[in-house]
C-alpha positions as CSV (number, residue, x, y, z in Angstrom):
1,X,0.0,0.0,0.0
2,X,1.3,3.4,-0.7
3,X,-0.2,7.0,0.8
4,X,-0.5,9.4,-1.2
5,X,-1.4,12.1,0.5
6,X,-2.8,13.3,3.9
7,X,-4.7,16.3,4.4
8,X,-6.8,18.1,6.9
9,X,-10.9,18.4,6.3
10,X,-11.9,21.0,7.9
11,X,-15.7,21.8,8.9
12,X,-17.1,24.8,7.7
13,X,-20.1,27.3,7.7
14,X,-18.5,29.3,5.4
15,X,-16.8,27.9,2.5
16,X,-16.4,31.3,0.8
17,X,-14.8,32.8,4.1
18,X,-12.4,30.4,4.6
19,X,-11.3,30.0,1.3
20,X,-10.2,33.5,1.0
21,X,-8.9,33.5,4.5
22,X,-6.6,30.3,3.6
23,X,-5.5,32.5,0.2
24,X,-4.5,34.7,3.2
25,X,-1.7,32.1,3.7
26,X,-1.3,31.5,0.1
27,X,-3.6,28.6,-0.8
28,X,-5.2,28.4,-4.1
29,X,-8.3,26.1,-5.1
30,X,-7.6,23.0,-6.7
31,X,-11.0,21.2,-6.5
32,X,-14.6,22.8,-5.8
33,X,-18.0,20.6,-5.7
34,X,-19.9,23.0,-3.8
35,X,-20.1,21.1,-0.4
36,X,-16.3,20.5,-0.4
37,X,-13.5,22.7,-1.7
38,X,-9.6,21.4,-1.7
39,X,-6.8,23.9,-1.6
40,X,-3.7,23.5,-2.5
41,X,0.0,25.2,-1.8
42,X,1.1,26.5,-5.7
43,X,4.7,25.7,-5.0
44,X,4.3,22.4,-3.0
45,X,0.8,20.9,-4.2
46,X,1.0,17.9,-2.1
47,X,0.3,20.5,0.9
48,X,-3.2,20.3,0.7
49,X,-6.6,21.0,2.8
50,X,-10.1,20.5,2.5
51,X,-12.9,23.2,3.4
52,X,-16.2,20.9,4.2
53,X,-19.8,21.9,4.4
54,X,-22.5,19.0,4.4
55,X,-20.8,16.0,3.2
56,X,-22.6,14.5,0.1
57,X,-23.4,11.3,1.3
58,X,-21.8,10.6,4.4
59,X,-24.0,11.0,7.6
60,X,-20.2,11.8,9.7
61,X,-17.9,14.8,9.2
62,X,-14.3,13.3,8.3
63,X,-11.2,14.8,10.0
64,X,-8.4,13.4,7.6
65,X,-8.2,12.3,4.3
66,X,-5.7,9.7,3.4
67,X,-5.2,8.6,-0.1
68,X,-4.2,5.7,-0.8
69,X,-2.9,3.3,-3.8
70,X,-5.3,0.4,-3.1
71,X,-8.2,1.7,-1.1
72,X,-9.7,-1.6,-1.8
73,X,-6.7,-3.4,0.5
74,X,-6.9,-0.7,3.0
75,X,-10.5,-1.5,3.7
76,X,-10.0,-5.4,3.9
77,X,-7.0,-4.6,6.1
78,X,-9.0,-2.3,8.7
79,X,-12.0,-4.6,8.6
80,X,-10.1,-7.7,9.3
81,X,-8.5,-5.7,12.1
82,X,-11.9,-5.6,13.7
83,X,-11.8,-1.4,13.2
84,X,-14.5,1.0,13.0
85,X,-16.5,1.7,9.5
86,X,-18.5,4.6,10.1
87,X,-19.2,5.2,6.3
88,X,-19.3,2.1,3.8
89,X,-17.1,1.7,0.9
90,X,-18.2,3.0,-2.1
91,X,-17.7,4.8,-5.5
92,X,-18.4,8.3,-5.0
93,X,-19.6,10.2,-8.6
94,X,-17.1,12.9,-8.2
95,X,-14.3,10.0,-9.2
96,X,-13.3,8.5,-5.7
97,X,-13.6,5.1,-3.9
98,X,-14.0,5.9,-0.1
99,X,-14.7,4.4,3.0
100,X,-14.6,6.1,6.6
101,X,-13.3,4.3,9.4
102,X,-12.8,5.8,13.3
103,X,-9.0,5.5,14.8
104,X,-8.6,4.8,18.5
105,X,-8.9,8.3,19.4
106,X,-12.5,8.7,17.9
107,X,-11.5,10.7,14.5
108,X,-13.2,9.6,11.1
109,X,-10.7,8.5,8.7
110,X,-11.9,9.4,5.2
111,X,-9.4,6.8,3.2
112,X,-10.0,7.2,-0.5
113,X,-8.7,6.2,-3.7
114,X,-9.2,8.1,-7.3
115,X,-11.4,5.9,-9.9
């Protein structure tokens, strides 16, 4: 399995606001679906975060992102383990295969893959 990338989701009430607060720091959008909006670091683009409304069809808020190579393997691996799925795996329209999953410490895990 390889990662990919980590990145933060953080929940907001104002997408708008806090996109141009994190151009402030020098982010600049790389994906907008409405309800989530990723932002990106123009000279480093693997420094990411995500600005979340509503999720589209997850009931739970993530608090990480992890991509991941194989999410398929991932999500065999975590079930055997006896972990947490707090959002099933599925293809997502907007290109992804995700599951959730909740660590020891109670955060939701959004682990996803790209179609």
């Amino acid at each position: 399995m390889t990662i990919r990338r980590v990145v933060p989701d953080i929940r907001c009430d104002d997408l708008d606001g806090s996109r141009r607060f994190y151009g402030l720091l020098g982010f600049v959008e790389v994906m907008n679906l409405g309800w989530v909006t990723t932002l990106a670091s123009p000279s480093n683009p693997t420094a990411q975060l995500t600005l979340m409304g509503e999720d589209a069809t997850a009931a739970v808020h993530p608090d990480m992102s992890i991509e991941v190579d194989d999410v398929d393997a991932v999500y065999a691996t975590v079930v055997a383990a006896g972990a947490e799925i707090v959002h099933p795996l599925q293809d997502e329209e907007w290109g992804v295969r995700r599951f959730f999953v909740r660590d020891p410490n109670g955060q939701v895990v959004n682990v996803v893959g790209h179609l």
